[in-house]
C-alpha positions as CSV (number, residue, x, y, z in Angstrom):
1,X,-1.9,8.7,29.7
2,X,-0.8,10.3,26.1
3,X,0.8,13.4,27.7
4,X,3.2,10.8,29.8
5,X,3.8,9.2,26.0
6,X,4.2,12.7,24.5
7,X,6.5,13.3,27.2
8,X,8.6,10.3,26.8
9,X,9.0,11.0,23.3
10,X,10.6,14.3,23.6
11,X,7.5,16.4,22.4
12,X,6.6,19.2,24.9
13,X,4.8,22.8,24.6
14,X,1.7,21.4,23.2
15,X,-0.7,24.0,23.5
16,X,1.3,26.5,21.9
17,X,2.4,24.9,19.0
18,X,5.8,23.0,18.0
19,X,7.6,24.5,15.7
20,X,11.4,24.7,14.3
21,X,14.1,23.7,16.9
22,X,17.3,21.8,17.3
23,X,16.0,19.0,15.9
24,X,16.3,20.1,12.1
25,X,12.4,19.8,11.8
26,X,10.9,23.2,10.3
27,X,7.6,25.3,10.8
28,X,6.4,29.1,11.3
29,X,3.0,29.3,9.9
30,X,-0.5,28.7,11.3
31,X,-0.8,26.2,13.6
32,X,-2.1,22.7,13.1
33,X,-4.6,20.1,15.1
34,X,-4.0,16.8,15.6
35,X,-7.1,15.6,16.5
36,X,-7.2,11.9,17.8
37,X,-10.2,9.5,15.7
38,X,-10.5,7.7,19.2
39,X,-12.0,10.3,21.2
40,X,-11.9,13.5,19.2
41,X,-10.1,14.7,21.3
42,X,-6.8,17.8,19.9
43,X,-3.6,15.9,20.7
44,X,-1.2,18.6,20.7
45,X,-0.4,21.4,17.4
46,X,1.8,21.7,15.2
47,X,3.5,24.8,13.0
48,X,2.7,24.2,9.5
49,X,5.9,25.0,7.5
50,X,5.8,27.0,4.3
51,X,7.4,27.8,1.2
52,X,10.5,29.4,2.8
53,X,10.8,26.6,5.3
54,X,10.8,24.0,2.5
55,X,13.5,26.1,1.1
56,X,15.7,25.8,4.3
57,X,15.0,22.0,4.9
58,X,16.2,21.3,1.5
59,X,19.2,23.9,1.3
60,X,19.9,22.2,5.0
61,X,19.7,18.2,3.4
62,X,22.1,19.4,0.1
63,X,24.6,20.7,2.2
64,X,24.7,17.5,4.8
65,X,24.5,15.0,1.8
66,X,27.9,16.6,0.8
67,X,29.1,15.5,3.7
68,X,27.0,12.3,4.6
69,X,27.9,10.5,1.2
70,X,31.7,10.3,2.2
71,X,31.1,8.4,5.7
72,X,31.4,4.5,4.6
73,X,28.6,2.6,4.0
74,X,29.4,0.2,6.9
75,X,29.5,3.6,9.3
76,X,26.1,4.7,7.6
77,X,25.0,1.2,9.1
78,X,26.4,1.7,12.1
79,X,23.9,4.7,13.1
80,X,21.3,2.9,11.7
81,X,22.0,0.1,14.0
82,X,22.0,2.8,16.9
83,X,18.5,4.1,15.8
84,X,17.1,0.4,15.5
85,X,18.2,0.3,19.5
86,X,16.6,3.4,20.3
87,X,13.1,3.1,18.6
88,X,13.5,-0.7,20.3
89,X,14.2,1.5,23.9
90,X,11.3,3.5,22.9
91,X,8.8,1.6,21.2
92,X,5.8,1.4,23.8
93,X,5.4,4.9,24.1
94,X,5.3,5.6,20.2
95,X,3.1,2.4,19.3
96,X,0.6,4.1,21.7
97,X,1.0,7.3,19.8
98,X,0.7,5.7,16.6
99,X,-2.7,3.9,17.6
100,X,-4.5,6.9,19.4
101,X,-3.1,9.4,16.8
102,X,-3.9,7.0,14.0
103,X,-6.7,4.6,15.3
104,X,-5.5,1.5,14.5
105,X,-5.3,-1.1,16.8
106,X,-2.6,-0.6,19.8
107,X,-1.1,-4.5,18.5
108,X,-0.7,-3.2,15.0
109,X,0.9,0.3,16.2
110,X,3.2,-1.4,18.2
111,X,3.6,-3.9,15.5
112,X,4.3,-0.9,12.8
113,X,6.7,0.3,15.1
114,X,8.1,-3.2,14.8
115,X,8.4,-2.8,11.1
116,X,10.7,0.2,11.7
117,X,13.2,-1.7,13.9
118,X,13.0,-4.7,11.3
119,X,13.6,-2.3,8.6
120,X,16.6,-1.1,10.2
121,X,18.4,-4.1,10.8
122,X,17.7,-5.3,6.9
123,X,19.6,-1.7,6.4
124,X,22.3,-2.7,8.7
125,X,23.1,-5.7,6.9
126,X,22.9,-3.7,3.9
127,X,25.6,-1.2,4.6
128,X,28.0,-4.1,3.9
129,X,26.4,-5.8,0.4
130,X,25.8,-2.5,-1.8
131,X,27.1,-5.0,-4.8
132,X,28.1,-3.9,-8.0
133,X,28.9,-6.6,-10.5
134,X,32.4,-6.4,-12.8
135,X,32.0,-7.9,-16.2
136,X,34.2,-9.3,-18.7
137,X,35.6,-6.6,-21.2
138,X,36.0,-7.6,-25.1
139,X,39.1,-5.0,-25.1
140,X,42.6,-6.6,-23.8
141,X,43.8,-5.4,-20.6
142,X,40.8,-3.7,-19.8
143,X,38.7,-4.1,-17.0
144,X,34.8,-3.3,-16.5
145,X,32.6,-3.2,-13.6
146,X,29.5,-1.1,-12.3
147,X,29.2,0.9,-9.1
148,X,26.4,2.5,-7.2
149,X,26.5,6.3,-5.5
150,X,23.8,7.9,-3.7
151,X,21.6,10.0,-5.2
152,X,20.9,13.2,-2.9
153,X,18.3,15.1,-1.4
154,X,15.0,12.4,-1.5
155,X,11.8,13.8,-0.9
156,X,9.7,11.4,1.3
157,X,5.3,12.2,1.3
158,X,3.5,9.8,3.5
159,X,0.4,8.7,4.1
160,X,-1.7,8.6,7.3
161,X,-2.4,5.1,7.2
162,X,0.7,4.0,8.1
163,X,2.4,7.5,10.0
164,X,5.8,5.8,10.9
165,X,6.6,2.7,8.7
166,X,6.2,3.2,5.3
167,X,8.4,6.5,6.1
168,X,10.6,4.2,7.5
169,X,11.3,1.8,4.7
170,X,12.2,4.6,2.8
171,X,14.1,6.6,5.1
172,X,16.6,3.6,6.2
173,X,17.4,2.5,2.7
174,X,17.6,5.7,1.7
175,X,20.3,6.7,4.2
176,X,22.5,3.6,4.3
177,X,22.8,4.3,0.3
178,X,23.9,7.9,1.4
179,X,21.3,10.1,0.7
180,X,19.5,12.7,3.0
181,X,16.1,12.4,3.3
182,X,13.4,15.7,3.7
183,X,9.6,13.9,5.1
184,X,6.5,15.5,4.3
185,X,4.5,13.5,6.5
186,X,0.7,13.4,6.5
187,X,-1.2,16.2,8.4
188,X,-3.7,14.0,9.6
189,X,-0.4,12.0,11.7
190,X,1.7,15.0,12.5
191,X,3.1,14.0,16.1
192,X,3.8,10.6,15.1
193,X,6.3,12.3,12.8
194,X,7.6,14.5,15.4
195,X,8.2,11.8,17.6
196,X,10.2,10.3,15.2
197,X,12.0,13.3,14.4
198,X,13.2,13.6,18.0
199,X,14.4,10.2,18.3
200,X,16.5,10.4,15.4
201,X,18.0,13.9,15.7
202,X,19.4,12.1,18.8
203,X,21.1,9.9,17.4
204,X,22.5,12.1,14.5
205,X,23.9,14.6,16.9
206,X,25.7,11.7,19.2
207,X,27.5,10.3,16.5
208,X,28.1,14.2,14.9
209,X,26.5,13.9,11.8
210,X,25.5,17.5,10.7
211,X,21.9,18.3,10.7
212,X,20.1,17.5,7.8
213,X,20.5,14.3,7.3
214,X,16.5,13.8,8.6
215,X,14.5,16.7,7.8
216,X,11.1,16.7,8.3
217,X,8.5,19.8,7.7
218,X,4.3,19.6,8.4
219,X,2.8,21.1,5.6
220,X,-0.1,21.0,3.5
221,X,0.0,19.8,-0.4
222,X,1.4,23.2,-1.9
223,X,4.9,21.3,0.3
224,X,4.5,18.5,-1.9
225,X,4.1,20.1,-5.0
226,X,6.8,22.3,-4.2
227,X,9.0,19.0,-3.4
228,X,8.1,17.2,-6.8
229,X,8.5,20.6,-8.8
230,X,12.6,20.9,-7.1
231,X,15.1,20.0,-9.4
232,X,17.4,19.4,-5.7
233,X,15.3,16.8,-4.9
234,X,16.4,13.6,-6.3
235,X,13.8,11.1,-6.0
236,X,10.2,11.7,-4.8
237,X,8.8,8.8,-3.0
238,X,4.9,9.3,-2.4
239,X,2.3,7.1,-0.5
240,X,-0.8,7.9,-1.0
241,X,-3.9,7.7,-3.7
242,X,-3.1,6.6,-7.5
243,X,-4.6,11.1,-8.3
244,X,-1.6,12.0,-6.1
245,X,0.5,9.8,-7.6
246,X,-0.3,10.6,-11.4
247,X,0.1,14.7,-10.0
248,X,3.6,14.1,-8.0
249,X,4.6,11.5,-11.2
250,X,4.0,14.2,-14.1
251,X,6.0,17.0,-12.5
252,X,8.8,14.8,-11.6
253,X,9.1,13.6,-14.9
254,X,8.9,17.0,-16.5
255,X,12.3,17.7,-14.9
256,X,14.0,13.9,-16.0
257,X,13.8,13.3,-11.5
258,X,12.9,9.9,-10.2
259,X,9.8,9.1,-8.3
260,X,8.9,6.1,-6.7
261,X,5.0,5.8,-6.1
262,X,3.2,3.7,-3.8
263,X,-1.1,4.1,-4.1
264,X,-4.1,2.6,-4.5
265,X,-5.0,-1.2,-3.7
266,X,-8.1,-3.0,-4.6
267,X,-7.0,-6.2,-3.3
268,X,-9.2,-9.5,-3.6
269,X,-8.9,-12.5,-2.6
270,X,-9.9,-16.0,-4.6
271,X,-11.5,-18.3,-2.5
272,X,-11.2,-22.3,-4.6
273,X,-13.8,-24.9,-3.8
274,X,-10.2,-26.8,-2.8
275,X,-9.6,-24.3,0.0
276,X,-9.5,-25.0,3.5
277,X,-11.9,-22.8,5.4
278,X,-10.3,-22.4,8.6
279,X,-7.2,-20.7,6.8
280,X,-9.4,-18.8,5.0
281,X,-11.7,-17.0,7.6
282,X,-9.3,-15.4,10.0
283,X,-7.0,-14.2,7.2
284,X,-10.4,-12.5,4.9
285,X,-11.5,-10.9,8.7
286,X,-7.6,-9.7,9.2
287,X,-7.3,-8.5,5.7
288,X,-10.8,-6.7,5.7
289,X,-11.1,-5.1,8.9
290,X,-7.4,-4.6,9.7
291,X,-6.8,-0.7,10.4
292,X,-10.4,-0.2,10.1
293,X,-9.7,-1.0,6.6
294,X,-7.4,1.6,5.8
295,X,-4.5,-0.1,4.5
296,X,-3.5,0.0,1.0
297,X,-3.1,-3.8,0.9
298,X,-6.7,-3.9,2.5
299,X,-9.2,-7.1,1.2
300,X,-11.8,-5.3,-0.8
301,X,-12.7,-8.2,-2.9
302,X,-13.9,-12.4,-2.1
303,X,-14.4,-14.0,-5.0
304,X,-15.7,-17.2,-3.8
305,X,-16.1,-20.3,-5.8
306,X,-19.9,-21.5,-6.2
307,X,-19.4,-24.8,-4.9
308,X,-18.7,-23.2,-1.1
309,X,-20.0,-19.7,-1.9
310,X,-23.0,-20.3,1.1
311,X,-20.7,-22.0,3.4
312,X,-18.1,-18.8,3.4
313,X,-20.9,-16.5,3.6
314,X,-22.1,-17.5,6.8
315,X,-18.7,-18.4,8.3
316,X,-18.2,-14.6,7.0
317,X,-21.1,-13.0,8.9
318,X,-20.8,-15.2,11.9
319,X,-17.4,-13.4,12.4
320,X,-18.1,-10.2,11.9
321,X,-20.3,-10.7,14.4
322,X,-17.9,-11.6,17.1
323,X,-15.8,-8.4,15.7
324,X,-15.3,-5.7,19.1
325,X,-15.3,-2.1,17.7
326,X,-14.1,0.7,20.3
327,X,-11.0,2.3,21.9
328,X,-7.8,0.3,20.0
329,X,-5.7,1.2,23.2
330,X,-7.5,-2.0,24.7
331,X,-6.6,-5.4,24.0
332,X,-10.0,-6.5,23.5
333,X,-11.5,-4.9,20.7
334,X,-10.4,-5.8,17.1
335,X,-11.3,-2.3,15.5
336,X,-10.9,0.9,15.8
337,X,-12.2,4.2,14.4
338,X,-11.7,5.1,10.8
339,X,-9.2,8.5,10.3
340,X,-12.0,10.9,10.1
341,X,-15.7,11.9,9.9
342,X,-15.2,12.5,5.8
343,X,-14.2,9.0,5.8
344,X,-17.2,7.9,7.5
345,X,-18.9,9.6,5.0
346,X,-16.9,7.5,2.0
347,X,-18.2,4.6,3.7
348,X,-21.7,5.4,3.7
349,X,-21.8,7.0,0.3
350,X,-19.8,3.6,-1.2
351,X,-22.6,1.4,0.7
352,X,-25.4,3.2,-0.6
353,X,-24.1,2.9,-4.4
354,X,-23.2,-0.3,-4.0
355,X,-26.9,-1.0,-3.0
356,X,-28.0,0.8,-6.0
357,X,-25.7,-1.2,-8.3
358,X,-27.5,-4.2,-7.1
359,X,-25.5,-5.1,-4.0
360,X,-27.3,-7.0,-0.5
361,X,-26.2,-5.7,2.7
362,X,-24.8,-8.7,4.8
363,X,-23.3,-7.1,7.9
364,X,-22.9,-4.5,9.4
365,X,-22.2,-0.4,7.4
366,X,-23.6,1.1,10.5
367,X,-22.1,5.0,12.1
368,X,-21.8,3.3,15.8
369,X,-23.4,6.3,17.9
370,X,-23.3,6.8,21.7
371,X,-20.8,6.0,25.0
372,X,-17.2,5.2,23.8
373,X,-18.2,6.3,20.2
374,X,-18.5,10.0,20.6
375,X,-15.5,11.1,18.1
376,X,-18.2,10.2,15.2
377,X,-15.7,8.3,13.5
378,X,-16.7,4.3,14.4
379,X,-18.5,2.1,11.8
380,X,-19.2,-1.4,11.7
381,X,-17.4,-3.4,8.8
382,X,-19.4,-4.1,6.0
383,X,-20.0,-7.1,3.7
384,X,-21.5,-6.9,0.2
385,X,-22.9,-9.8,-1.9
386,X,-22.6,-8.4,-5.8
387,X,-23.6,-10.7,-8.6
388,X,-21.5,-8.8,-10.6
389,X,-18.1,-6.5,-10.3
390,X,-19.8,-3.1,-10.6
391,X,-18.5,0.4,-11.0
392,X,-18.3,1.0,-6.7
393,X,-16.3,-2.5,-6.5
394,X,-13.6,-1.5,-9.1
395,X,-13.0,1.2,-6.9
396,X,-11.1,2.1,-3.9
397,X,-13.0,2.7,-1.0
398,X,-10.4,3.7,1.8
399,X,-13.0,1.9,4.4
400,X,-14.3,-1.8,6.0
401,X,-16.2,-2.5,3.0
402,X,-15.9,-6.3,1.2
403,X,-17.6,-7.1,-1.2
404,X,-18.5,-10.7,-2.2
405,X,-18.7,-12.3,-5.4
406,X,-19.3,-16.1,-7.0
407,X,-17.4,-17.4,-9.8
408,X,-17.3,-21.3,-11.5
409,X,-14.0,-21.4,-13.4
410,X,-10.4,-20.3,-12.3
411,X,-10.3,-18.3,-15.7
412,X,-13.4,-16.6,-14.6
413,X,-11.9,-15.4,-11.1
414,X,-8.6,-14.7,-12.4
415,X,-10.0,-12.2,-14.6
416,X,-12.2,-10.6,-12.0
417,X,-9.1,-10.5,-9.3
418,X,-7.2,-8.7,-12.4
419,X,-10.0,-6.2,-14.0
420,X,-9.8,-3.3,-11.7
421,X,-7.5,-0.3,-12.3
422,X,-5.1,-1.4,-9.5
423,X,-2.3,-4.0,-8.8
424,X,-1.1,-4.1,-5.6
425,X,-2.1,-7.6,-3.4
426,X,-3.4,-11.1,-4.1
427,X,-4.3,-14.0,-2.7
428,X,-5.9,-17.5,-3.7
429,X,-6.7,-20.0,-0.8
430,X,-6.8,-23.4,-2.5
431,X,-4.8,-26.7,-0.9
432,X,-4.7,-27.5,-5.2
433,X,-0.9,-27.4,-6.6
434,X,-2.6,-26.8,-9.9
435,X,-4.6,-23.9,-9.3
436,X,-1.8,-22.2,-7.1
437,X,1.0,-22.2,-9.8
438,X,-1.9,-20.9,-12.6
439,X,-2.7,-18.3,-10.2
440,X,0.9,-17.6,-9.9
441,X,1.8,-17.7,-13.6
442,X,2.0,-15.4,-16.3
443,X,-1.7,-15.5,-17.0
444,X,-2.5,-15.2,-13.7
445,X,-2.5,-12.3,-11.3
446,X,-1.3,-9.0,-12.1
447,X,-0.1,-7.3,-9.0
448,X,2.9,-7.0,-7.4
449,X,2.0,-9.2,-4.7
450,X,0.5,-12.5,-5.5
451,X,-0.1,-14.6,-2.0
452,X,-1.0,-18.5,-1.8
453,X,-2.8,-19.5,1.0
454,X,-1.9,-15.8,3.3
455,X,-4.0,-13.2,2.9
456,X,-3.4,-9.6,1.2
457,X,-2.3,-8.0,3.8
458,X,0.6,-7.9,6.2
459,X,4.1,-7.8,4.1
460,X,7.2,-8.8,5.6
461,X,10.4,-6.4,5.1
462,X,12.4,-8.8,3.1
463,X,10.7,-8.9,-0.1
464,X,10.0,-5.9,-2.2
465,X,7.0,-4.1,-1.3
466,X,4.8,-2.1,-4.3
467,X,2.1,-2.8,-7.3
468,X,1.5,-2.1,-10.7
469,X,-1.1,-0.2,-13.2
470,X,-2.7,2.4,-11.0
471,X,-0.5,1.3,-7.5
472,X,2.3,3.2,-9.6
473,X,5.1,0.4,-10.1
474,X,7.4,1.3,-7.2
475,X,9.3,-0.8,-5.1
476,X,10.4,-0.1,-1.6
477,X,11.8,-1.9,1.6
478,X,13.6,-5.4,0.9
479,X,15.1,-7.5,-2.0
480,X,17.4,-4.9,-4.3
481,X,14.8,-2.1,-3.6
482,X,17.9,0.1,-2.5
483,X,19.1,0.4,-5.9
484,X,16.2,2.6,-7.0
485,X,17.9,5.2,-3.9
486,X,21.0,5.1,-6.0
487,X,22.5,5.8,-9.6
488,X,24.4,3.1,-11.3
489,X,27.6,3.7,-12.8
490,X,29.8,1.6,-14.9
491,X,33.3,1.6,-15.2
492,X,36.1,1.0,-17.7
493,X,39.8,1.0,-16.6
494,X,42.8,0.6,-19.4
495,X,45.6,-0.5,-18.1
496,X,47.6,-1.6,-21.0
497,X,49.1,0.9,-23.1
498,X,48.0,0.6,-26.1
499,X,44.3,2.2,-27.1
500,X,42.0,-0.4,-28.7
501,X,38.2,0.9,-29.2
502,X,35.0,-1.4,-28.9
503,X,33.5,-3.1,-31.4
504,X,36.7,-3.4,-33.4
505,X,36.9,0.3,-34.9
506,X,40.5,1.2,-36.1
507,X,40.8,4.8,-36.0
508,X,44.2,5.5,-36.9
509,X,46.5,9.0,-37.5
């Protein structure tokens, strides 16, 4: 079945390794498995590129930015629109691609291929509202307003988590601004990239736009510190954990570049004694065990008013029960494999702490062993009952663990959903006006996402996506997030003929 997708999607030669082609994607060095978390099975391999690669990509993306940045926005959109139809033409074969290269679910690979069309036609509209505003000068016969320009060359890292999407937010926005993107993608998710790659190349060449404009090179972190050390490179966007972040964010700003940083999440969710229960179980399950739970916007945290506490435990557990682990290419199960044995190990190594730090083992934190299981990468979801928000629940576990903890007083649970070093997602479920608004206050949640009533996960396209502390404070997809893919410029035009100077100053001779 995958060599058919592989096939659709323009990516041939597997055994020997792809490498640099017409497509503007580059790699000569050692060659690269992508091994599928499904069945352990090698997918295909890749060239990794190197430093002289990364030096042609990005000599490649200057030189078609010069170009690129005089097509009109409206024409930027138009190709855009064109790649929207094509990922739309192919987007069974690549959500398939997604899940058994990634391991998520084949409805949420085909749903993040989803997010790429969405994210297109939010650029689209774009092309034509790239506002500037014109203000009011206090000099006669002047006129002041402020325009945007695109930036350059932006440097794109991604995670594995999300191979196609996140890129994708990025990418789009990026391009109907007028920049030229270079993607470092993860090398866990290589042909997910690649795939990508072809479809877009396509497109670029049929509306003969130089290459460059999408670059992509595999490489290994030397490619990304390479990218956040070059002065070419405009704005670094990375995905990926808050020590990558605070690495790629200290170079950058040693040379004055932008970066826009996307990590951690420790998400929780506040679960009032007002809440109704049968909102609140299928979106804690979602949000927990969602992408085995490997997104960033995962549900780590229940803090569960006393009150109910018992009651959402054993709704909780009863759940998990009816969870179905195994292949995420068939409809029926919910969960799939985690990326890789080391993060099996995470898992078991966070489980075991948190039952030294005092924690009871409700469900599941099993290794699932056996037919259907042999890639070594399927675990059962975990819950955790803590009495107390220990040093294993402040952190990030990239895995199904929640942990589950009581509080009396909205105070009390505000400040437990806030005292962790990240700030990505929120959520309270409460049907109490009262409590949702304090919750959504000033005093109340500190994360870039604050949800009433929805869980943590699953963020729509149109609003801004991105957290704050140790998340990194960036901002990508909808809203005005395009104007951090741009430089702002303001303008003064005389056209009187006389020369008066702000603020009154006579300078006379």
């Amino acid at each position: 079945m995958i060599s058919g997708v592989l096939q659709q999607l323009g990516i041939q030669s597997l055994n020997q390794g792809i490498s640099t082609g017409t497509n503007n994607w580059h790699g000569n060095g050692a060659l690269l498995e992508s091994k599928s978390p499904v069945d352990g099975q090698v997918i295909g391999t890749v060239h990794l590129g190197g430093t002289q690669d990364y030096d042609q990509v990005v000599d490649t993306a200057h030189q078609a930015f010069l170009v690129w940045r005089n097509l009109p926005a409206p024409k930027r959109g138009e190709i855009i629109r064109q790649i929207g139809d094509r990922l739309r033409l192919h987007k069974d074969a690549l959500g398939k691609l997604v899940s058994y290269e990634m391991g998520k679910s084949l409805q949420e690979g085909l749903g993040e291929v989803q997010e790429m069309i969405d994210i297109c036609d939010f650029a689209v509209g774009l092309s034509r509202q790239l506002y500037g505003l014109t203000m009011h000068s206090e000099r006669p016969l002047h006129r002041m307003y402020e325009q945007y320009h695109p930036l350059g060359v932006v440097g794109i890292i991604s995670a594995f988590n999300f191979p196609v999407a996140v890129w994708s937010w990025n990418a789009m926005i990026a391009w109907v601004c007028g920049n030229t993107c270079v993607w470092k993608p993860s090398e866990k998710t290589p042909l997910t990239a690649v795939a990508c790659q072809n479809i877009i190349a396509a497109v670029f060449a049929e509306n003969h736009i130089p290459e460059g404009v999408s670059c992509l090179i595999v490489g290994d972190a030397q490619i990304g510190k390479a990218m956040a050390a070059d002065e070419r490179v405009a704005l670094v966007s990375a995905t990926g954990s808050t020590a990558m972040g605070k690495s790629v964010a200290s170079t950058v700003a040693q040379r004055l570049g932008k970066s826009l940083l996307e990590l951690g999440g420790n998400n929780a969710i506040i679960i009032s004694q007002n809440a109704d229960l049968k909102l609140v179980i299928p979106a804690v399950v979602f949000g927990a065990v969602g992408t085995c739970g490997q997104r960033c916007t995962t549900t780590r945290r229940l803090i569960v008013h006393n009150a109910i506490y018992n009651d959402v435990k054993i709704a909780l557990t009863n759940a998990y029960k009816q969870l179905k682990i195994g292949n995420p290419l068939l409809s029926e199960n919910h969960v799939g494999p985690l990326i890789d044995v080391d993060a099996v190990h995470s898992f078991s190594a966070a489980i075991n702490q948190a039952k030294t730090e005092g924690g009871k083992l409700l469900a599941g934190g099993n290794l699932l062993t056996g037919e259907g299981y042999d890639s070594g990468c399927y675990v059962q979801p975990a819950i955790i009952e803590m009495s107390a928000q220990t040093n294993i629940v402040r952190e990030e576990t990239f895995a199904p663990i929640l942990y589950v903890l009581p509080y009396e007083t909205l105070d009390e649970a505000i400040a437990l959903q806030n005292a962790v070093p990240q700030g990505l997602s929120s959520a309270i479920f409460t049907q109490n006006l009262l409590e949702a608004e304090a919750f959504l206050s000033v005093k109340g949640s500190d994360c870039g996402i604050a949800n009433v009533n929805i869980g943590t996960s699953g963020a729509e396209i149109g609003g801004a996506f991105g957290g704050e502390k140790a998340t990194g404070g960036g901002r990508e997809s909808g809203s005005d997030s395009w104007k951090f893919y741009m430089r702002r410029q303001t303008n003064t035009i005389n056209y009187g003929t006389t020369m008066p100077l702000a603020q009154g100053i006579k300078f006379e001779f």
